[in-house]
DSSP file (Angstrom, degrees, kcal/mol; ACC not computed):
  #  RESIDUE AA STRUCTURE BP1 BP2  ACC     N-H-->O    O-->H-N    N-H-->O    O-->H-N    TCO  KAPPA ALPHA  PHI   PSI    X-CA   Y-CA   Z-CA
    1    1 A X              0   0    0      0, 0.0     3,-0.1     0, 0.0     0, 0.0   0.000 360.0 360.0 360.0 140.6    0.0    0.0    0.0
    2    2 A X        -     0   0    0      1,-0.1     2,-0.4     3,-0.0    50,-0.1   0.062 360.0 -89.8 -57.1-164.3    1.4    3.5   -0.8
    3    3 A X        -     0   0    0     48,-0.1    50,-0.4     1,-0.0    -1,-0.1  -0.918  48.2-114.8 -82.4 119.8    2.4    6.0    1.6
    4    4 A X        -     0   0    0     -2,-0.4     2,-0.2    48,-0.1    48,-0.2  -0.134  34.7-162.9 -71.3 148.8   -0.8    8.2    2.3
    5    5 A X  E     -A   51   0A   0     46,-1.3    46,-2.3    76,-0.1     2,-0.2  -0.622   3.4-158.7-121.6-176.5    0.1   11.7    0.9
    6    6 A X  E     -A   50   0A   0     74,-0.4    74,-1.6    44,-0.3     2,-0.3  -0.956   7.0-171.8-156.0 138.2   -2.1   14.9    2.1
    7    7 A X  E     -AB  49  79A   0     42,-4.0    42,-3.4    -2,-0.2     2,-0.4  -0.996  28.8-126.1-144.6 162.2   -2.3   18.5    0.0
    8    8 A X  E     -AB  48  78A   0     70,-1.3    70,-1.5    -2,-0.3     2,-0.3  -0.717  33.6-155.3 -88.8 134.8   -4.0   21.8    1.3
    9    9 A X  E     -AB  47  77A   0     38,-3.4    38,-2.3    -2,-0.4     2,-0.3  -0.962   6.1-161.4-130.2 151.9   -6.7   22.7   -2.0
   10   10 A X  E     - B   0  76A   0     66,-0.9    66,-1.0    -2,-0.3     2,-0.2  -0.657  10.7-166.0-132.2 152.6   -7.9   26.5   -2.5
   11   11 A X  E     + B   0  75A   0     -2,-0.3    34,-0.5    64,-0.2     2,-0.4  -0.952   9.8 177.1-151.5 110.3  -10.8   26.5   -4.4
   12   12 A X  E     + B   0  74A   0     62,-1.0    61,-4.1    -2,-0.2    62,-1.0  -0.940  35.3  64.0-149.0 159.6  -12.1   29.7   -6.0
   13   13 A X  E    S- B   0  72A   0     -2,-0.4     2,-0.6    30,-0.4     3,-0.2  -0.951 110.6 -24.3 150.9-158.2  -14.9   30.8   -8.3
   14   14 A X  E    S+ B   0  71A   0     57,-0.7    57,-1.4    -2,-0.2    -2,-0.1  -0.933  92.4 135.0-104.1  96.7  -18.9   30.6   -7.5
   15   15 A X    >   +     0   0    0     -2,-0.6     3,-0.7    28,-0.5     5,-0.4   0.726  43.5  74.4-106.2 -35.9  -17.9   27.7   -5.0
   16   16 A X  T 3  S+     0   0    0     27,-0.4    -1,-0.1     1,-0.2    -3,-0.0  -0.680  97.3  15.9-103.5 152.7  -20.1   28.9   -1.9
   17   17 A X  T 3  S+     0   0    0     -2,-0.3    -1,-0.2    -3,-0.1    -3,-0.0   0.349  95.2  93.3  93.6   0.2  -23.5   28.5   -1.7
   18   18 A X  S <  S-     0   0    0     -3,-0.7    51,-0.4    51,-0.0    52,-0.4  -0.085 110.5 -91.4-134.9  33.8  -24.0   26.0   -4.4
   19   19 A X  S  > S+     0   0    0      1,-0.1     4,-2.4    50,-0.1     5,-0.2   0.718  80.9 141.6  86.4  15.5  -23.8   22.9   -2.1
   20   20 A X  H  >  +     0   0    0     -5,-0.4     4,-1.9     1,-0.2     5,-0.2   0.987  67.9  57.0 -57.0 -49.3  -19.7   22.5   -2.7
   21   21 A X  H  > S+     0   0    0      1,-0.2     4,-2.3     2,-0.2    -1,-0.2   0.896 113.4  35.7 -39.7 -49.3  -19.1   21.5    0.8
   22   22 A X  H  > S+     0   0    0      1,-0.2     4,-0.7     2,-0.2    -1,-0.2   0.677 112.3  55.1 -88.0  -9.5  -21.4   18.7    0.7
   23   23 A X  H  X S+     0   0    0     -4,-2.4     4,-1.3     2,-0.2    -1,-0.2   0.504 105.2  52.0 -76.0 -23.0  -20.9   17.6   -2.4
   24   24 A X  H  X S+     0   0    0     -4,-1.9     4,-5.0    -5,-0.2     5,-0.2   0.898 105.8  60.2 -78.0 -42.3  -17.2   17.3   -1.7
   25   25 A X  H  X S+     0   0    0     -4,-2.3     4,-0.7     1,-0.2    -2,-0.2   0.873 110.4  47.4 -27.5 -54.2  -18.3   15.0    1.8
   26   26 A X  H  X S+     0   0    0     -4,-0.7     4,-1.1     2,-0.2    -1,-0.2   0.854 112.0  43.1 -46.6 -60.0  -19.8   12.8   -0.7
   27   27 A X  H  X S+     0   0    0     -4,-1.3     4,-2.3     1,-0.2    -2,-0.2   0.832 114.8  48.4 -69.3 -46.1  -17.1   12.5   -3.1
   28   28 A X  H  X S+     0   0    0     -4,-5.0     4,-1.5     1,-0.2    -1,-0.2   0.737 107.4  51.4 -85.9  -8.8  -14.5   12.1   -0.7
   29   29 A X  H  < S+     0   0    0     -4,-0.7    -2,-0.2    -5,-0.2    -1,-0.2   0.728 118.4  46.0 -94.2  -8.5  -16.3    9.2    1.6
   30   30 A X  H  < S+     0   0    0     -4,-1.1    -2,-0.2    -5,-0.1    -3,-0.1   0.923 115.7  50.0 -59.6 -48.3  -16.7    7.4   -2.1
   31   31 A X  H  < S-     0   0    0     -4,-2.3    -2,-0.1    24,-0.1    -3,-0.1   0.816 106.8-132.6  12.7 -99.3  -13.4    8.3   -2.6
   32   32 A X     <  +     0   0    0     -4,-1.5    55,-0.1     1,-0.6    -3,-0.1  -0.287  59.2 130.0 110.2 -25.5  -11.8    7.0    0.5
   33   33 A X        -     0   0    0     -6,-0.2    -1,-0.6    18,-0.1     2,-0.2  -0.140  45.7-140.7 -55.5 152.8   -9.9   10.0    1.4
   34   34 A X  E     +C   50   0A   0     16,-0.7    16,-2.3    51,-0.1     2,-0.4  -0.757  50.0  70.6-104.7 159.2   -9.9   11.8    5.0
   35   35 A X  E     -C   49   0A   0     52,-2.5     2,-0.4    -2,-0.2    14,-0.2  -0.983  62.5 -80.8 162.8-131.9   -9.9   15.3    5.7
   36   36 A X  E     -C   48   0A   0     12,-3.4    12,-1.2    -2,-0.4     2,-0.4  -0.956  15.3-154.5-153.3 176.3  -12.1   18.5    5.6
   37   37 A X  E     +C   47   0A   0     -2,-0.4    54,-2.8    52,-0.3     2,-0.4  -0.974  20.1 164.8-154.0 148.2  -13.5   21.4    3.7
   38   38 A X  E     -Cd  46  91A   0      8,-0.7     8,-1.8    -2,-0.4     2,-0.4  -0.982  35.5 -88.9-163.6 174.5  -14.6   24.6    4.6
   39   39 A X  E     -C   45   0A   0     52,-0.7     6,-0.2    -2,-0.4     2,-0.1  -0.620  33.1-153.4 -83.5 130.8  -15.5   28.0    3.6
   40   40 A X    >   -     0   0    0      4,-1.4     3,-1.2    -2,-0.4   -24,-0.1  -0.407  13.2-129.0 -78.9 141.5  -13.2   30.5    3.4
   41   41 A X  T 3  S+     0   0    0      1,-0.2    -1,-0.1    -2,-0.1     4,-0.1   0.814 103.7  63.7 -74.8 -12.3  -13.8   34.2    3.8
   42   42 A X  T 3  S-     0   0    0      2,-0.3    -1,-0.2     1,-0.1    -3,-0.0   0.148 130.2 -87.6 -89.8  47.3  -12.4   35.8    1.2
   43   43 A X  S <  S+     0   0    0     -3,-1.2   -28,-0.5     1,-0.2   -27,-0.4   0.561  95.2 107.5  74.1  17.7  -15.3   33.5   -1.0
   44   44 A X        -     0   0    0    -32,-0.1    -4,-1.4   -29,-0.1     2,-0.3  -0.993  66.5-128.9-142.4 166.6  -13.5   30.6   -1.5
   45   45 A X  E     - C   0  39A   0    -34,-0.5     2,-0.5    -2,-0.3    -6,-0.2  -0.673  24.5-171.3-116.4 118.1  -13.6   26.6    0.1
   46   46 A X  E     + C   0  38A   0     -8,-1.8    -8,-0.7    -2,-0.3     2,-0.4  -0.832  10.8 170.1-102.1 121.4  -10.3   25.4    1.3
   47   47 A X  E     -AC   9  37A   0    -38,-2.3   -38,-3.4    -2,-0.5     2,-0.4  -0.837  30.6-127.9-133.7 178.2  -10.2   21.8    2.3
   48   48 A X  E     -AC   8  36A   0    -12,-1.2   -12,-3.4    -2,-0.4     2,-0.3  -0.988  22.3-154.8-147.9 144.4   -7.2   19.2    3.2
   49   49 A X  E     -AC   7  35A   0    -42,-3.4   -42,-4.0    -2,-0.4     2,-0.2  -0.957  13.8-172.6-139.3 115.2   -7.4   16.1    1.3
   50   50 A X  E     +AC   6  34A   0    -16,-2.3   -16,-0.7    -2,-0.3   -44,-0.3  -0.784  30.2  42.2-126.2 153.7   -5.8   13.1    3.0
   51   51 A X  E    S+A    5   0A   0    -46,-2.3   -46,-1.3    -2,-0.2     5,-0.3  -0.363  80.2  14.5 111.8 173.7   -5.1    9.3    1.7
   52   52 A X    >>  -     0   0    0    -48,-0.2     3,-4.1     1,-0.1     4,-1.0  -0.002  68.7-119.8 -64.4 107.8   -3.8    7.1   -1.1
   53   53 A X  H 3> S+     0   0    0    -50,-0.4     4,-1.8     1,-0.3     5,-0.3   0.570 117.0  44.1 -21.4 -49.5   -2.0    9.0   -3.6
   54   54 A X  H 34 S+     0   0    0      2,-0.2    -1,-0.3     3,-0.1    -2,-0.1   0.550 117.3  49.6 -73.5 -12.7   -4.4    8.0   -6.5
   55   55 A X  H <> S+     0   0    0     -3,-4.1     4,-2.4     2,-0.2    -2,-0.2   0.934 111.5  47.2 -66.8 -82.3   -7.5    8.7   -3.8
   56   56 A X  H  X S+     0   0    0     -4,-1.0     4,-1.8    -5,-0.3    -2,-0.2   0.850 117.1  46.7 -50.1 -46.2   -5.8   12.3   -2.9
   57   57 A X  H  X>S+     0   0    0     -4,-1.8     4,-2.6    -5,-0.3     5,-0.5   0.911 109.3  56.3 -70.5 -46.7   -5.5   12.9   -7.1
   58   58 A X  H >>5S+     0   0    0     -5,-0.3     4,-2.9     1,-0.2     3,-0.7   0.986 107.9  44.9 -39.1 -64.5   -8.8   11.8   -7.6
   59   59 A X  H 3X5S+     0   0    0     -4,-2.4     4,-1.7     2,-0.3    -1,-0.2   0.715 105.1  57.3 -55.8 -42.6  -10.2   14.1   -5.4
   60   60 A X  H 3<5S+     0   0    0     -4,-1.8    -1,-0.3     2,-0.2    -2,-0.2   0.635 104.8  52.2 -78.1 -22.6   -8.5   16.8   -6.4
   61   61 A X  H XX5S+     0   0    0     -4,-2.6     3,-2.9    -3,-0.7     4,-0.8   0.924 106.6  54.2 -67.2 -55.9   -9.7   16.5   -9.9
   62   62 A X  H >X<S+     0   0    0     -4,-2.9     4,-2.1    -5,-0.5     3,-0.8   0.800 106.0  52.2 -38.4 -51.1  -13.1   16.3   -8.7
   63   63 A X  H 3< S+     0   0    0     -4,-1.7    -1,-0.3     1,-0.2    -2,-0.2   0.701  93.0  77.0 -62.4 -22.4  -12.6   19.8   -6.8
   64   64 A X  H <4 S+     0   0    0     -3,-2.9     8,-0.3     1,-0.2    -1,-0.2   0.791 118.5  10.9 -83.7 -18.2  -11.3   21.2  -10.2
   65   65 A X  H << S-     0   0    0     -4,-0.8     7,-0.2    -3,-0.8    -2,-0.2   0.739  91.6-165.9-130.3 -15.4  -15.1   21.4  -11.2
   66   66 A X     <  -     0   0    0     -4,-2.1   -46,-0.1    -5,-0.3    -3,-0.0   0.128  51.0 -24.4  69.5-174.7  -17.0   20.7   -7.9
   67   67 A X  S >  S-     0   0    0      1,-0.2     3,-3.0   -49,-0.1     2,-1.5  -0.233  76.5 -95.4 -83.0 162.1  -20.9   19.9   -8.2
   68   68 A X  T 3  S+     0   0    0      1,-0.2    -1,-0.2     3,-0.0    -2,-0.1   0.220 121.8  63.9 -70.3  31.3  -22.7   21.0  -11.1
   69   69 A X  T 3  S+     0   0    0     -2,-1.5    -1,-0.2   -51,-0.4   -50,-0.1   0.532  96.5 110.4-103.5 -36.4  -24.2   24.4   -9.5
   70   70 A X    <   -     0   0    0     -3,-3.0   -55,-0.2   -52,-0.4    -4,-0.1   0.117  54.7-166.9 -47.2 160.4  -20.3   25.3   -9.5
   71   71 A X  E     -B   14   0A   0    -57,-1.4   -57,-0.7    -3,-0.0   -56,-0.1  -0.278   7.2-170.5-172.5  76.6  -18.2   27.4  -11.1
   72   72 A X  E     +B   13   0A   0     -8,-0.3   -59,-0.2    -7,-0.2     3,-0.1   0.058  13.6 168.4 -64.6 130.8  -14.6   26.6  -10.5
   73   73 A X  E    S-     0   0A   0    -61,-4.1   -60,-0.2     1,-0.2    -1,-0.1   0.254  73.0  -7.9-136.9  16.8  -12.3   29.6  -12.1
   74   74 A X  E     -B   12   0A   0    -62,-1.0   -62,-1.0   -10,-0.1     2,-0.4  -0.253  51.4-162.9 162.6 137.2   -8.9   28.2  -10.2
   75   75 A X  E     -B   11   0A   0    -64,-0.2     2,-0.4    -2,-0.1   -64,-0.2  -0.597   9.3-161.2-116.6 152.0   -7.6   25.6   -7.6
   76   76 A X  E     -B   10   0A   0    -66,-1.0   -66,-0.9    -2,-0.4     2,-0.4  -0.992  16.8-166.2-128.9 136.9   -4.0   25.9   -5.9
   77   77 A X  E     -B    9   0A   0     -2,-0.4     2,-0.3   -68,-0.2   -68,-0.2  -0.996   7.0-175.1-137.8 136.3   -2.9   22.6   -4.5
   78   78 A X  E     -B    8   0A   0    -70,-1.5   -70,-1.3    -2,-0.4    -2,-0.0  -0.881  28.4-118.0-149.5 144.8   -0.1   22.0   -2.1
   79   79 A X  E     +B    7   0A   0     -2,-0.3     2,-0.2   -72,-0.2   -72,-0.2  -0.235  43.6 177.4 -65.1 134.0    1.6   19.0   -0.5
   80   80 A X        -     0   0    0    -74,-1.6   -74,-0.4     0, 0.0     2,-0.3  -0.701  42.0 -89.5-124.8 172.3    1.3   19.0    3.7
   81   81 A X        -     0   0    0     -2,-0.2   -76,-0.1     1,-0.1   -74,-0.0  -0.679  58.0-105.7 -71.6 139.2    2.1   17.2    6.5
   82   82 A X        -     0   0    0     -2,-0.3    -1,-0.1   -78,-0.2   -76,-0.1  -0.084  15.1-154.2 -47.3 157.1   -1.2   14.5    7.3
   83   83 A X        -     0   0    0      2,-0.1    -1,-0.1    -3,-0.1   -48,-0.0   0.469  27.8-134.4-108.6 -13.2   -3.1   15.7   10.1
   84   84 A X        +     0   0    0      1,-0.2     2,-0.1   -50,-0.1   -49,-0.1   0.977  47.6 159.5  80.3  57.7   -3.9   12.0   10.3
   85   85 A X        -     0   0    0    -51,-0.1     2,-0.4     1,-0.0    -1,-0.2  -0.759  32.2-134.6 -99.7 168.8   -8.3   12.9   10.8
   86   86 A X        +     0   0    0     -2,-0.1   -51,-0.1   -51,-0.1   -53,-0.0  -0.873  63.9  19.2-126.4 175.8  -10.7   10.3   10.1
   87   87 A X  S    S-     0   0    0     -2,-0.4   -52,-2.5   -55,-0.1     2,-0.2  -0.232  86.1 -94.1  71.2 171.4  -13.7   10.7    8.2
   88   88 A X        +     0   0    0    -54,-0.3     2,-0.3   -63,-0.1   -52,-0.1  -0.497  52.0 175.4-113.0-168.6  -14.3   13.5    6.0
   89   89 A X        -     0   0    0     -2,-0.2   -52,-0.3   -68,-0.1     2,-0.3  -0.923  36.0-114.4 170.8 154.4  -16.1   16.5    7.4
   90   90 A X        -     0   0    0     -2,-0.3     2,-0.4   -54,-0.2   -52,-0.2  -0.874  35.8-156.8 -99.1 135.0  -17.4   20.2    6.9
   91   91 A X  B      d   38   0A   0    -54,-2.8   -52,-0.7    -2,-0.3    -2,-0.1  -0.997 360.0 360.0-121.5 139.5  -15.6   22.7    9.2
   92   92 A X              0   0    0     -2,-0.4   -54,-0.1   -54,-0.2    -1,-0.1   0.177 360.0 360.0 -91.1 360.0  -17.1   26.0   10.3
Protein backbone atom coordinates (compact mmCIF):
# COMPACT_ATOMS: atom_id res chain seq x y z
CA UNK A 1 0.00 0.00 0.00
CA UNK A 2 1.44 3.48 -0.79
CA UNK A 3 2.44 5.95 1.56
CA UNK A 4 -0.76 8.18 2.30
CA UNK A 5 0.10 11.67 0.95
CA UNK A 6 -2.10 14.95 2.14
CA UNK A 7 -2.30 18.54 0.00
CA UNK A 8 -3.98 21.79 1.28
CA UNK A 9 -6.74 22.69 -1.96
CA UNK A 10 -7.93 26.52 -2.51
CA UNK A 11 -10.84 26.50 -4.44
CA UNK A 12 -12.09 29.74 -6.03
CA UNK A 13 -14.86 30.76 -8.27
CA UNK A 14 -18.89 30.58 -7.51
CA UNK A 15 -17.90 27.74 -4.96
CA UNK A 16 -20.07 28.86 -1.93
CA UNK A 17 -23.47 28.47 -1.71
CA UNK A 18 -24.04 26.03 -4.38
CA UNK A 19 -23.82 22.86 -2.07
CA UNK A 20 -19.69 22.47 -2.74
CA UNK A 21 -19.10 21.48 0.76
CA UNK A 22 -21.36 18.67 0.71
CA UNK A 23 -20.88 17.59 -2.41
CA UNK A 24 -17.17 17.34 -1.72
CA UNK A 25 -18.30 15.00 1.77
CA UNK A 26 -19.78 12.79 -0.71
CA UNK A 27 -17.12 12.49 -3.09
CA UNK A 28 -14.48 12.10 -0.71
CA UNK A 29 -16.26 9.21 1.61
CA UNK A 30 -16.74 7.38 -2.15
CA UNK A 31 -13.40 8.29 -2.57
CA UNK A 32 -11.84 7.01 0.54
CA UNK A 33 -9.93 10.02 1.40
CA UNK A 34 -9.91 11.84 4.99
CA UNK A 35 -9.88 15.34 5.74
CA UNK A 36 -12.07 18.55 5.63
CA UNK A 37 -13.47 21.39 3.70
CA UNK A 38 -14.57 24.58 4.55
CA UNK A 39 -15.52 27.97 3.59
CA UNK A 40 -13.15 30.50 3.41
CA UNK A 41 -13.80 34.15 3.85
CA UNK A 42 -12.42 35.78 1.17
CA UNK A 43 -15.33 33.52 -0.98
CA UNK A 44 -13.46 30.56 -1.54
CA UNK A 45 -13.64 26.61 0.07
CA UNK A 46 -10.33 25.44 1.28
CA UNK A 47 -10.17 21.83 2.26
CA UNK A 48 -7.25 19.19 3.22
CA UNK A 49 -7.40 16.13 1.29
CA UNK A 50 -5.85 13.13 2.96
CA UNK A 51 -5.06 9.34 1.70
CA UNK A 52 -3.79 7.06 -1.07
CA UNK A 53 -2.01 8.96 -3.59
CA UNK A 54 -4.42 7.95 -6.51
CA UNK A 55 -7.48 8.69 -3.84
CA UNK A 56 -5.83 12.29 -2.92
CA UNK A 57 -5.46 12.87 -7.08
CA UNK A 58 -8.80 11.79 -7.56
CA UNK A 59 -10.16 14.13 -5.42
CA UNK A 60 -8.47 16.83 -6.42
CA UNK A 61 -9.67 16.46 -9.93
CA UNK A 62 -13.13 16.28 -8.72
CA UNK A 63 -12.57 19.78 -6.77
CA UNK A 64 -11.31 21.18 -10.16
CA UNK A 65 -15.06 21.36 -11.20
CA UNK A 66 -16.99 20.72 -7.90
CA UNK A 67 -20.86 19.89 -8.24
CA UNK A 68 -22.69 20.96 -11.06
CA UNK A 69 -24.19 24.36 -9.55
CA UNK A 70 -20.27 25.25 -9.46
CA UNK A 71 -18.19 27.37 -11.13
CA UNK A 72 -14.61 26.56 -10.51
CA UNK A 73 -12.32 29.62 -12.10
CA UNK A 74 -8.94 28.20 -10.21
CA UNK A 75 -7.63 25.60 -7.62
CA UNK A 76 -4.02 25.94 -5.92
CA UNK A 77 -2.92 22.59 -4.46
CA UNK A 78 -0.10 21.99 -2.08
CA UNK A 79 1.57 19.04 -0.50
CA UNK A 80 1.30 18.98 3.66
CA UNK A 81 2.08 17.16 6.55
CA UNK A 82 -1.18 14.52 7.32
CA UNK A 83 -3.11 15.66 10.05
CA UNK A 84 -3.91 12.02 10.30
CA UNK A 85 -8.27 12.87 10.84
CA UNK A 86 -10.65 10.29 10.15
CA UNK A 87 -13.72 10.73 8.25
CA UNK A 88 -14.29 13.51 6.00
CA UNK A 89 -16.07 16.50 7.36
CA UNK A 90 -17.43 20.23 6.87
CA UNK A 91 -15.59 22.71 9.21
CA UNK A 92 -17.06 26.02 10.28
Amino acid sequence: MPEPVARKIRVYGRVQGVFFRQSAVNQARSLGVTGWVRNANDGSVEAQIEGEPAAVDAMVEWMRSGPSQARVEHLTAEDVEPEDVTGFSVRH
